[in-house]
Residue, then its C-alpha position, 0 to 999 in steps of 0.5 A: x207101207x213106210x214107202x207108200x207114205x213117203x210118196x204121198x207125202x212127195x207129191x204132197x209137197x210138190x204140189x202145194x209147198x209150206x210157205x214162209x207165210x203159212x208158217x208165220x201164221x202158225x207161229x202167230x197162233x202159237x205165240x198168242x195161245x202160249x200168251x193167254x197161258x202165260x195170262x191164266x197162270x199169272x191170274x191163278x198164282x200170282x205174283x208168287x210163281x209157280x206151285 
């Protein structure tokens, strides 16, 4: 099975690669919710800090 998966996930790369631009759009969408989290907490605590 572990073998068969690996395969799988060769052909998979293979065929369509990661690109710097695929991974520069996940990291837009990880900064902008780590942003809004940031804003959420900052509205809930203020400007005391964590709980």
């Amino acid at each position: 099975m572990p073998a068969t998966a690996a395969v799988l996930a060769m052909i998979v790369f293979s065929t369509c690669p990661p690109t710097d631009q695929r991974f520069r759009e996940v990291r837009e969408v990880r900064d902008e919710t780590e942003a809004r989290k940031r804003g959420r907490e900052h509205a809930v605590l203020g400007d005391h800090g964590t709980v």
